[in-house]
C-alpha positions in Angstrom: 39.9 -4.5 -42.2 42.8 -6.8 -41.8 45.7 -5.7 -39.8 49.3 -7.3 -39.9 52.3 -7.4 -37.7 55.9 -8.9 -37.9 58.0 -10.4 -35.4 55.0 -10.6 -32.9 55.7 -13.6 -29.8 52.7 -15.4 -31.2 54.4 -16.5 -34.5 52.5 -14.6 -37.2 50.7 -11.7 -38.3 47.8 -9.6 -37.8 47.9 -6.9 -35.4 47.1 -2.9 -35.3 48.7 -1.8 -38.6 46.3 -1.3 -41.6 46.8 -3.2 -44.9 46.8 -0.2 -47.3 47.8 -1.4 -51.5 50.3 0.0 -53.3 50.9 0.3 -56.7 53.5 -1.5 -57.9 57.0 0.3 -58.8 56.4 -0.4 -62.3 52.7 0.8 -63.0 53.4 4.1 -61.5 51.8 6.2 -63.9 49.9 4.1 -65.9 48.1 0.6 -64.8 46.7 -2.5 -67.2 43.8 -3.2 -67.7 44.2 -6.2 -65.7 47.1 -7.1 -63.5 47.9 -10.6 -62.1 50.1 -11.1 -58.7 51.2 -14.3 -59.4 53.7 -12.5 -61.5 55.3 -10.5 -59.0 57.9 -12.3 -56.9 56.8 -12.9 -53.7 53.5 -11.7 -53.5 51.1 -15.2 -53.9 52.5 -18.6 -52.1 52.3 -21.7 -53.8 49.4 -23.6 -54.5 48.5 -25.6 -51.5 46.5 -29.2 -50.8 43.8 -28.7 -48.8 43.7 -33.4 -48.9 40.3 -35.1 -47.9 39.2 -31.8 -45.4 36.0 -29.5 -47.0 38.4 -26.9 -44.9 38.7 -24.4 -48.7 37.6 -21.8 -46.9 40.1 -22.2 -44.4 42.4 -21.8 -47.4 40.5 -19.1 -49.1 41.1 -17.1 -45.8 45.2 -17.3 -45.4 45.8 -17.0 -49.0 44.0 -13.6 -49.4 45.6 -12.0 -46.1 49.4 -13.9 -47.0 49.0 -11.5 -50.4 47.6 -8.4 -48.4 50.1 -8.5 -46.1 53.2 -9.4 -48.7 52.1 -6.4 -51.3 51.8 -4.2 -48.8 55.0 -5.0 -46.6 57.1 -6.7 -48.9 57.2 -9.7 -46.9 55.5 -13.2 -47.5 54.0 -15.2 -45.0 52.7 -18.5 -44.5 49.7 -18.7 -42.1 48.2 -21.7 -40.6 45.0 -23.1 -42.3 44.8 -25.9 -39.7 44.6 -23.4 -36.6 41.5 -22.2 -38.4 40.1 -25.2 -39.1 40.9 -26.6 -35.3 40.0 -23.4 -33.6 37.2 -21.1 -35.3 34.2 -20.7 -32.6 31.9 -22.0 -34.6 33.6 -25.0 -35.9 33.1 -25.8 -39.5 36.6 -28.0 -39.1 36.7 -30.1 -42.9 33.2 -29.8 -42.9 33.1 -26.6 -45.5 32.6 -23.1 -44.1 33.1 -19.3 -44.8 36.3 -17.5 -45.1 34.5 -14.7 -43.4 33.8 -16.9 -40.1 37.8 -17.3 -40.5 38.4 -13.5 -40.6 35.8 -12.8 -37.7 38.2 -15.9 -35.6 41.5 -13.7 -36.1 40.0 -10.4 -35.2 38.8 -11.8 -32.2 42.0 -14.1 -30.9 44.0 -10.9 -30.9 44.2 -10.0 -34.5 47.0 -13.1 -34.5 47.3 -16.8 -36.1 49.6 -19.2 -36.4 52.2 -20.1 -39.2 52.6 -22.9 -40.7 55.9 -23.5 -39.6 54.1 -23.4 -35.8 50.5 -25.1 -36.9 51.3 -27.1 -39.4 48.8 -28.7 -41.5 47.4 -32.1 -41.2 43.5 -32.2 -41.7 42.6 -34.4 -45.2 45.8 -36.8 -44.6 43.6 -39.9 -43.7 41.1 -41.9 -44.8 39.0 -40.3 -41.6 37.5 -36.8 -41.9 36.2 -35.1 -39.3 33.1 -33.4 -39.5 31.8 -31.2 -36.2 28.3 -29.9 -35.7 27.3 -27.6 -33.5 
């Protein structure tokens, strides 16, 4: 389970309170048969460029736990893809990877990453990609 924090020294989120959904104000009582996010204000960032980098999953990991965290708390943040892809233990950088190895990173630095606005993003900007192997 994810766990989320504001204001936290480290810049961003994740921390000892649990992520629980709520239904939105406007379904109480009745939901959809489907229901899409990216029509509720502030809940889903903007689409972002991953470049040149096989760092998706990188991607795939922020974008779920930026919702999470703004549906539940009503605040959306903007984590930092490249201090996953610089920092996971096992590496997989722009050379494609698992959003789960991204989860397990977080849980074990603390429950914390960076923002953007701290860690910005700069893998797939060049003609060079980087590719580690373990």
């Amino acid at each position: 389970m994810a766990y989320v924090n504001q204001g936290i020294a480290k810049s961003s989120v994740l921390t000892s309170q649990p992520i629980v959904s709520k239904t939105p104000p406007s379904l109480a009582g009745s939901l959809p048969a489907s229901f899409d996010w990216r029509n509720v204000s502030g809940t889903v960032n903007p689409i972002k460029n991953q470049g040149a980098c096989g760092s998706c999953w990188a991607f795939s990991a922020t974008g779920s736990l930026e919702s999470a965290y703004a549906i539940s708390n009503g605040v959306l943040p903007n984590l930092s893809e490249q201090n996953l892809v610089d920092c996971t233990y096992s590496r997989d950088g722009c050379g494609g990877g698992f959003y789960t190895t991204a989860w397990n990173y977080i849980k074990t630095n603390n429950n914390t990453i960076d923002t953007q606005s701290v860690y910005p993003y700069t893998s797939g900007t060049s003609a060079t990609v980087e590719l580690f192997f373990i």
